[in-house]
ZAMARGU-4260 file (C-alpha; in steps of 0.2 Angstrom, whole numbers, plus 5000, padded with zeros to 4 digits):
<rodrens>
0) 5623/5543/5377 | 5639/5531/5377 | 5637/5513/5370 | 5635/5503/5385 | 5647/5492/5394
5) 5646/5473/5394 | 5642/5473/5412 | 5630/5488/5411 | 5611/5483/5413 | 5596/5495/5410
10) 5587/5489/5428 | 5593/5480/5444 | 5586/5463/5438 | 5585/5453/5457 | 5595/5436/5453
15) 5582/5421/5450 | 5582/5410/5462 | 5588/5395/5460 | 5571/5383/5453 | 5569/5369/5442
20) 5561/5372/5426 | 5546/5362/5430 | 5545/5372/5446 | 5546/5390/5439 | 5531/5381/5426
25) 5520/5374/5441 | 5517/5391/5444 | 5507/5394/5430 | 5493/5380/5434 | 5480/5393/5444
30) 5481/5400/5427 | 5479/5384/5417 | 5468/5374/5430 | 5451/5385/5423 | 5454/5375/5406
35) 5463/5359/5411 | 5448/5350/5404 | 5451/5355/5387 | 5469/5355/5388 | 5468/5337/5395
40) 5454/5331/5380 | 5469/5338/5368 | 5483/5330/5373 | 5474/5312/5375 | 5468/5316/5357
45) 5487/5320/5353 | 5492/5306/5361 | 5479/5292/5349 | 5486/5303/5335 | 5504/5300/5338
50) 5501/5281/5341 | 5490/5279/5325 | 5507/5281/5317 | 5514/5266/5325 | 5497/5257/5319
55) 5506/5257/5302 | 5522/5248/5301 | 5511/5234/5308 | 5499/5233/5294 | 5515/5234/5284
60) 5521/5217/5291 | 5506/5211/5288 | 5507/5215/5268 | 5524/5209/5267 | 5522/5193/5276
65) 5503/5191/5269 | 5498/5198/5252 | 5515/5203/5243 | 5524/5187/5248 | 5506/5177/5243
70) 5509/5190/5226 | 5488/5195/5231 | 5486/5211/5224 | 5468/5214/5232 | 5475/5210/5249
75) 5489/5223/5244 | 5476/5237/5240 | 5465/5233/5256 | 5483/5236/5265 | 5487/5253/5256
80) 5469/5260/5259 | 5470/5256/5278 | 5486/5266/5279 | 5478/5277/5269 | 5463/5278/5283
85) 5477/5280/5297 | 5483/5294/5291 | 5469/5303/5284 | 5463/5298/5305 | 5479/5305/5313
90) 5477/5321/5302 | 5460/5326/5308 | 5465/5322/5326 | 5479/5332/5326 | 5468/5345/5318
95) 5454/5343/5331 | 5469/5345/5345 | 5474/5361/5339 | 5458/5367/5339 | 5452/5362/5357
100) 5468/5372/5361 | 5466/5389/5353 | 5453/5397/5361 | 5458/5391/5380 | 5476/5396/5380
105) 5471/5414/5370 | 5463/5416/5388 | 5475/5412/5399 | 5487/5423/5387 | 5473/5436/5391
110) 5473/5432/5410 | 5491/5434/5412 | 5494/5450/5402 | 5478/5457/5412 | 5486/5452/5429
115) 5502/5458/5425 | 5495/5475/5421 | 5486/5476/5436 | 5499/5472/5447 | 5511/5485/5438
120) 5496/5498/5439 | 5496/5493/5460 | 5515/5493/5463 | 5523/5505/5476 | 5534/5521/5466
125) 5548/5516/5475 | 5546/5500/5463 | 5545/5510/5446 | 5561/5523/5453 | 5571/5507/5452
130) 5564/5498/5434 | 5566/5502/5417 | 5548/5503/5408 | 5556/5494/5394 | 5559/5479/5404
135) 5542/5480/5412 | 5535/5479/5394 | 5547/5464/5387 | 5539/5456/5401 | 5520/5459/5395
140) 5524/5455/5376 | 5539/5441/5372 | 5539/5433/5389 | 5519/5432/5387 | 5520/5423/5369
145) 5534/5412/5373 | 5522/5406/5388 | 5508/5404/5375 | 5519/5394/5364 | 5524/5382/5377
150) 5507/5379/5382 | 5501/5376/5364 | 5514/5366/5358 | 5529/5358/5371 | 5518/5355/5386
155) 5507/5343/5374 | 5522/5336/5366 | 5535/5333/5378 | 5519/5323/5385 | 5514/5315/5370
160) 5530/5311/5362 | 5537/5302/5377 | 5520/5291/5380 | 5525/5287/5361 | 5543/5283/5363
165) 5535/5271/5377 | 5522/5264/5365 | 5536/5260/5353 | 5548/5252/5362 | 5536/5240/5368
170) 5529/5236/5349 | 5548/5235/5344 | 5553/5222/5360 | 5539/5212/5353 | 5544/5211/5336
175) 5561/5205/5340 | 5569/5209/5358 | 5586/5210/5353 | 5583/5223/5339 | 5573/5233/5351
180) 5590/5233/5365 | 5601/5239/5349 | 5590/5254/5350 | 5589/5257/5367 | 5608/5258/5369
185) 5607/5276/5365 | 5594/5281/5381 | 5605/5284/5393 | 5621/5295/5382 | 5603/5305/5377
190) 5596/5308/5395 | 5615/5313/5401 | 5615/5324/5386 | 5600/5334/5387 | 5604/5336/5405
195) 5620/5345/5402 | 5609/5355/5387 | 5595/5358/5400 | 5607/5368/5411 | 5617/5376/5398
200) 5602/5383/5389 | 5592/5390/5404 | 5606/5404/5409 | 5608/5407/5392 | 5590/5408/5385
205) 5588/5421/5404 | 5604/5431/5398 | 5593/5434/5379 | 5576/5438/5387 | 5585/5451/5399
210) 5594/5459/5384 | 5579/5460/5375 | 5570/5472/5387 | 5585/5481/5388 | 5584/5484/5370
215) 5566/5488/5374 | 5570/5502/5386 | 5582/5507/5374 | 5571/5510/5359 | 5557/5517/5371
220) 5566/5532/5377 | 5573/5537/5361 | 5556/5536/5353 | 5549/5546/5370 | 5564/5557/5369
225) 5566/5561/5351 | 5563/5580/5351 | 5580/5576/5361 | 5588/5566/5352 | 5585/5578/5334
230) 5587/5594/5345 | 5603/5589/5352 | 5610/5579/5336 | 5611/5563/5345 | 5605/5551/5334
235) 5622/5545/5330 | 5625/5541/5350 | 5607/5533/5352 | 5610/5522/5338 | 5628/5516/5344
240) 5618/5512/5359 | 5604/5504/5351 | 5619/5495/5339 | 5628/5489/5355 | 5614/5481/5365
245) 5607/5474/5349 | 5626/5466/5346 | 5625/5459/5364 | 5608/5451/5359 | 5614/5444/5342
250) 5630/5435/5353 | 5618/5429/5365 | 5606/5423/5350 | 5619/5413/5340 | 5626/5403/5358
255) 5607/5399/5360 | 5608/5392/5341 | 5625/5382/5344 | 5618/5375/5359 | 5603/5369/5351
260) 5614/5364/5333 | 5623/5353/5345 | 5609/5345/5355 | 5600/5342/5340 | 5615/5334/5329
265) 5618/5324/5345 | 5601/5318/5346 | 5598/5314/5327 | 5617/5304/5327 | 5615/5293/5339
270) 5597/5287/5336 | 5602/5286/5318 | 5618/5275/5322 | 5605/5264/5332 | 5594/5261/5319
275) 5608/5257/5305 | 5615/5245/5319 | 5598/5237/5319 | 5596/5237/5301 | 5614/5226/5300
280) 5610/5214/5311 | 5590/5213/5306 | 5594/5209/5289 | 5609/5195/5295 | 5592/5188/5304
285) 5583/5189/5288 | 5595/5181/5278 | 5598/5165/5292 | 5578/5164/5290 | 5577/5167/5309
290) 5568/5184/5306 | 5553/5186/5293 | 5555/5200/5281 | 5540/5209/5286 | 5546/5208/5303
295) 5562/5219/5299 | 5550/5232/5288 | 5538/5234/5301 | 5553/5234/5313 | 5562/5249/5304
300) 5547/5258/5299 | 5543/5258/5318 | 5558/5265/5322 | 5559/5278/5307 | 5540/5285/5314
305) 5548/5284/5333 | 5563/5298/5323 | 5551/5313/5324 | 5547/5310/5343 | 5567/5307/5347
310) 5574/5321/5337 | 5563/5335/5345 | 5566/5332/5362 | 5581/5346/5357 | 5572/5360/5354
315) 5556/5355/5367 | 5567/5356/5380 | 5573/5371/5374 | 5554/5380/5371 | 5553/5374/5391
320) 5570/5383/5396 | 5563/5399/5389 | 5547/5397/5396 | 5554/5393/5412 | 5565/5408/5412
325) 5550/5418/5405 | 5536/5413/5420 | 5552/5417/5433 | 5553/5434/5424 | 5535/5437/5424
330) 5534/5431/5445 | 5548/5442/5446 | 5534/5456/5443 | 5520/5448/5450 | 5529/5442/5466
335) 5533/5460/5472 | 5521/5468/5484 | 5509/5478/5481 | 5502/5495/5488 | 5494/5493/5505
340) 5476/5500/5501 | 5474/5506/5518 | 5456/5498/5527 | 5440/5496/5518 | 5431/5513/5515
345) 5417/5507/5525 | 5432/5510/5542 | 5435/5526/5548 | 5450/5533/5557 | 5440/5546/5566
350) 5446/5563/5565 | 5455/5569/5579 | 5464/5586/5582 | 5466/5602/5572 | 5461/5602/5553
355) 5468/5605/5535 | 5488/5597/5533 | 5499/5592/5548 | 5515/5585/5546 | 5520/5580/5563
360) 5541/5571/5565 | 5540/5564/5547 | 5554/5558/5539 | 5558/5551/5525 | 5571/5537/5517
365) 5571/5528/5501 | 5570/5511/5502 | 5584/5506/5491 | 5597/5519/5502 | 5612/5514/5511
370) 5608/5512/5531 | 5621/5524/5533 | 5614/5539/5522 | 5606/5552/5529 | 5588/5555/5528
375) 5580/5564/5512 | 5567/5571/5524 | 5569/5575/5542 | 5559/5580/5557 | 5547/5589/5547
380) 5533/5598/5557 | 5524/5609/5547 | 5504/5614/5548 | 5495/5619/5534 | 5478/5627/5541
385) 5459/5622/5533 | 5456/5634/5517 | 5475/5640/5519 | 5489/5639/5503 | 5505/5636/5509
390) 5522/5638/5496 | 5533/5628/5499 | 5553/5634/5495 | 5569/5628/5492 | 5586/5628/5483
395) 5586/5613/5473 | 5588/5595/5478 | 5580/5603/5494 | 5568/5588/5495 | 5552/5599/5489
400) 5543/5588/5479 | 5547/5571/5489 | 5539/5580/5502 | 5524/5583/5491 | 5524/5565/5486
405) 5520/5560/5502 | 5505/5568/5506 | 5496/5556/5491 | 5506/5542/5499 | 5516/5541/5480
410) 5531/5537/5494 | 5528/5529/5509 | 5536/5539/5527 | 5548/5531/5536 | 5544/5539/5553
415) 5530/5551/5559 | 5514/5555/5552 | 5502/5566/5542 | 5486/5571/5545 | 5471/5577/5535
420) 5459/5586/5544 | 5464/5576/5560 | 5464/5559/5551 | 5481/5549/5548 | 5482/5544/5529
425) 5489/5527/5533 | 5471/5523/5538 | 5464/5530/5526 | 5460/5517/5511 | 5469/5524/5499
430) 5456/5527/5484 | 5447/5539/5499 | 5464/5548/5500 | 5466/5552/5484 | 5450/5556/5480
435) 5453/5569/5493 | 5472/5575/5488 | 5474/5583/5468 | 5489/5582/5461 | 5500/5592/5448
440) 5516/5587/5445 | 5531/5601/5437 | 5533/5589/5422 | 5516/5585/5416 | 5510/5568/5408
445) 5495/5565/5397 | 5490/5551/5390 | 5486/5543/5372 | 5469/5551/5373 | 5457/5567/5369
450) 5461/5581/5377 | 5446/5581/5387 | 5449/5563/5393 | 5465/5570/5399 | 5458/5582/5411
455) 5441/5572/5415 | 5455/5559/5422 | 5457/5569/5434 | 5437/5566/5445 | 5428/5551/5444
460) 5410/5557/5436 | 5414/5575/5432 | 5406/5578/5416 | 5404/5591/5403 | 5402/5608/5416
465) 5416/5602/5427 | 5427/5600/5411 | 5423/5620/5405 | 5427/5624/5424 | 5443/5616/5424
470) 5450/5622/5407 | 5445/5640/5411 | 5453/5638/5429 | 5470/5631/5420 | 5466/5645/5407
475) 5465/5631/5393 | 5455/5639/5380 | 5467/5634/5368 | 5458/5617/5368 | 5445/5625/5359
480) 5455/5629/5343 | 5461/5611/5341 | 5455/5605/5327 | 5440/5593/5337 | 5439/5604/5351
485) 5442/5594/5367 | 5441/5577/5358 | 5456/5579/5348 | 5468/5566/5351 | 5484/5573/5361
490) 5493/5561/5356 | 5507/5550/5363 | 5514/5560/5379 | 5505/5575/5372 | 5518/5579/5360
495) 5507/5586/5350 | 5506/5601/5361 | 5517/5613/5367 | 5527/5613/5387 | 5515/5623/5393
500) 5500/5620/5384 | 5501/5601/5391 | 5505/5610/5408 | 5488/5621/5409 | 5481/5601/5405
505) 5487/5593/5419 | 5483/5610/5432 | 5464/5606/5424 | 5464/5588/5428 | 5471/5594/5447
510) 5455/5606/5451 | 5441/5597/5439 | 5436/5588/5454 | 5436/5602/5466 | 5448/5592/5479
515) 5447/5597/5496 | 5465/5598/5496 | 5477/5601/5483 | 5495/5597/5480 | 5504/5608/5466
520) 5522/5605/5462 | 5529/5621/5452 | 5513/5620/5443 | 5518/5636/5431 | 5534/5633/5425
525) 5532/5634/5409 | 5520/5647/5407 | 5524/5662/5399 | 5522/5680/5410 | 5504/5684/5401
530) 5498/5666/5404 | 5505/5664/5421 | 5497/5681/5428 | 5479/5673/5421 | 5483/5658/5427
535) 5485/5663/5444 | 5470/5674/5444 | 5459/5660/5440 | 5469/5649/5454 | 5466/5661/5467
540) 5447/5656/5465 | 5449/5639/5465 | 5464/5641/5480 | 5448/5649/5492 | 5439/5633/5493
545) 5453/5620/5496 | 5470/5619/5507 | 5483/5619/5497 | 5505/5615/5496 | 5510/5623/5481
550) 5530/5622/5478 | 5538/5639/5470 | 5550/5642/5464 | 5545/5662/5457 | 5540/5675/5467
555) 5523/5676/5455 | 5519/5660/5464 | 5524/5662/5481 | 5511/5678/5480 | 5496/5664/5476
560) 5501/5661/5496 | 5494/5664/5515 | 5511/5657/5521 | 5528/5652/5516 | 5538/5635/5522
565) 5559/5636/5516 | 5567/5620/5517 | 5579/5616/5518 | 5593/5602/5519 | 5575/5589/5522
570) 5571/5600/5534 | 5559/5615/5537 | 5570/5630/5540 | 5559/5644/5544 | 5537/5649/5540
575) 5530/5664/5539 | 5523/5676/5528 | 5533/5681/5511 | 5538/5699/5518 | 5540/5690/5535
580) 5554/5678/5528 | 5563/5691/5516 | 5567/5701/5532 | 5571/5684/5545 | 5581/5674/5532
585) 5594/5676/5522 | 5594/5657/5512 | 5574/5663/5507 | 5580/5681/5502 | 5592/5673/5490
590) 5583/5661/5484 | 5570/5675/5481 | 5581/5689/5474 | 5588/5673/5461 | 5571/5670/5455
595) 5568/5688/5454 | 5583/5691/5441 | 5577/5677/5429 | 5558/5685/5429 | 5563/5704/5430
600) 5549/5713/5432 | 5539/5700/5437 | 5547/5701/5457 | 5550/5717/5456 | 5534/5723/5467
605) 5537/5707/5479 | 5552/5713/5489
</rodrens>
């Protein structure tokens, strides 16, 4: 794989759309409103803390102008312990805040990731064709703890440090109110300043989160794909690609650092020249006798406790930027529309018409195509009669498996219809539909589970007899020499077993449910010729009680058939019988006699 490009991105990300970030964060109250109460009771409490602090240059005023100009050193000891008390009293409300917030925010951390799964879980194909996983998945984990993070910490604190910026300014006006104008010379450079940052940091702190799920997708497929990668010796090309998009990220990282080195140097100068400006003329005050002493300590202590809440206005704001561009990305997700579930199972189409499979003028497009492009699937009519197995042929790129796809409405048609048994799938609620259609795709996929899992997956409530069905259907024995019999863990994938090993898995979850009809994609392609022979045996059985499309490729499968469809170019060319089709069509006859040279002997009584 060749290191990326600059302008190369892992998935079509749509452009956000153009929202302030306290709009993109709006979004989130459905999520926060169930706790709001908590949150609420914290940030009043932060907000007492905070001003506890500005309590204290005031008894300090009062000890420099009372006790330690009256030298009373008893006065001076009541002084220190009620300081003392203040902080011991903002300590423990601070504590008490971060406490009320833990447990809420977890949930709606919780509530979020949950909603977010189920909306990927429920999201058209057409959806996953066009997204990498690992961006899907950067979206679930870092843009998820950046949301908690803001919650916790800068939504409280953007809050709580500006009622105390407030709070101070109006102890300092009324200590001296020409002091207090000294220091609010810098309010407007700042609001102007963190403006400019505001803007600057969102498209930046956007360009980092997209990189990281390209890094995601990056690192997924190589750990998916590393029998790949070591077979082939690629490492070296996957690591230049890691290296690349990871270099891309580092750049984007450090301009997120310079940004926020400037704000904040910006941000702690300038306050800082305000206060040494106010020092200047406070102690000229001091010295005419037109300003006490105590005054000017408690004045700069005020203004030293109001530094904290100044100086992290930078890096607040930029917490908010990134949770701002981290909710867009998650909406991005969650705004997308879902899978129609058809009507409510208690609604019923009403069968209508001849039985088993019809396709009747379907075609199909997909959704992302050019208007212009031709069809991937046109005009197909094809009926599939009750109890019938009908192979499906075709060269490659043929459009055999969309076609299959569209019987479990994994794709959507674009014109036409299919029936079951009389009964249009489109108003068929979609869990009934595919309880009645089993699937097994040419590339099987198993899951982080047992073995038995794996196939039960396949039929709600099937149990321990369905299971020893299924396995001896798909000729599956081999589960039983695993080292826990059908509990052993597959593993990731199923790499842990072999091509066709995880195959004769996924043929067992189609038929553990005994599904009226049955929709096999090249089911057998990795089997070798002893298998496949049993294999089709015990298919045979199972193929008696159910209608069935079964794409082939070999002749060995096209035998398991009562009828053959060829299509070809998205459309059906010619049905008939096998012998029927070797004698009317030359297309089928080649595609035949090729498969018959990779299997040898296998064809050889077929022709």
């Amino acid at each position: 794989m060749p290191p990326p490009t600059e302008d190369q991105t892992a998935v079509p990300v749509p452009a956000p759309r153009k929202r302030s970030a306290v709009r993109s964060l709006l979004r989130l109250w459905p999520y926060v409103r169930p706790v709001r109460a908590r949150l609420f009771t914290a940030a009043f409490i932060a907000v007492v803390a905070s001003c506890l602090s500005l309590v204290i240059p005031l008894v300090l005023k009062w000890m420099v102008d009372g006790p330690v100009a009256d030298r009373d050193p008893a006065g001076v000891g009541w002084g220190a312990l009620a300081v003392l008390l203040l902080g011991v009293a903002e300590a423990l409300l601070f504590g008490l805040r971060r406490w009320l917030v833990a447990r809420p925010l977890a949930g709606v951390e919780a509530a979020l990731r949950a909603d977010l799964f189920r909306r990927i879980q429920r999201l058209p194909m057409a959806f996953h064709d066009r997204w990498a996983s690992g961006q899907l998945l950067s979206r679930g984990t870092t843009d998820l703890s950046l949301l908690r993070m803001f919650l916790a910490f800068p939504l409280t604190f953007l809050f709580v440090n500006g009622v105390t910026v407030l709070a101070g300014f109006v102890v300092l006006l009324a200590q001296d109110w020409m002091l207090g104008l000294v220091l609010l010379v810098p309010v407007v450079p700042l609001v102007v300043v963190c403006s400019l940052f505001e803007t600057r940091y969102s498209a930046v702190a956007r360009r980092a989160q997209d990189q990281v799920g390209d890094l995601t997708t990056v690192v997924e497929e190589s750990v998916l794909g590393i029998r790949v990668v070591k077979g082939f010796g690629r490492h070296r090309s996957q690591e230049l690609a890691f290296r690349a998009r990871a270099e891309r990220l580092r750049g984007t990282e450090l301009g997120k650092a310079r940004l926020l080195a400037w704000i904040w140097a910006v941000i702690t100068i300038v306050p800082e020249l305000a206060i040494g400006a106010a020092l200047v003329l406070g102690t000229v005050q001091v010295a005419d006798g037109t300003l006490s002493a105590g005054t000017l300590v408690a004045f700069l202590s005020t203004a030293l406790a109001l530094r904290w809440p100044v100086e992290s206005i930078g890096f607040l704001l930029a917490m908010s930027q990134e949770a701002a561009t981290a909710t867009e990305r998650y909406f991005e997700v969650m705004d997308r529309t879902e899978e129609d579930p058809g009507p409510s199972a208690s609604v019923s189409a009403g069968g209508t018409g001849e039985g088993g499979v019809r396709f009747e003028g379907v075609e199909f497009r997909y959704p992302d195509a050019p208007d212009d492009a031709p069809p991937v699937l046109a005009g197909i009519d094809l009926h599939i009669r009750p109890g019938e197995t009908m192979a499906l042929v075709g060269a490659t790129g043929s459009g055999k498996t969309t076609l299959t796809a569209l019987v479990p409405r994994l794709h959507e048609i674009t014109a036409g219809r299919i029936l079951l048994d009389g009964e249009d799938i489109t108003a068929m609620p979609r869990e009934r539909l595919r309880a009645l259609v089993s699937v097994a795709f040419e590339e099987p996929t198993l899951f982080s589970a047992s073995a038995g899992e794996n196939v039960l997956m396949g039929a709600a409530g099937a149990g321990e007899p369905e299971l020893r069905r299924a396995l001896a259907v798909a000729q599956a024995g081999f589960v039983d020499d695993l080292p826990e019999g059908a509990a052993t863990q597959v593993g990731e994938q199923g790499l842990s077993l072999s091509g066709g090993q995880r195959q004769r898995l996924a043929l067992a979850r189609a038929v553990v449910g005994r599904p009226r009809f049955l929709v096999l994609d090249d089911p057998l392609s990795a089997l070798d010729v002893h298998t496949e022979a049993l294999v089709e045996a015990a298919l045979r059985e199972v193929l008696r009680d159910t209608t069935a499309l079964v794409v082939a490729h070999r002749p060995s499968t096209v035998q398991l058939a009562d009828r053959v469809a060829l299509l070809s170019g998205g459309r059906i060319a010619a049905v008939g019988t096998h012998q029927e089709l070797l004698r009317g069509s030359a297309e089928y006859a080649w595609l035949m006699s090729g498969a018959r040279d990779e299997r040898g002997a296998v064809g050889d009584g077929i022709g």
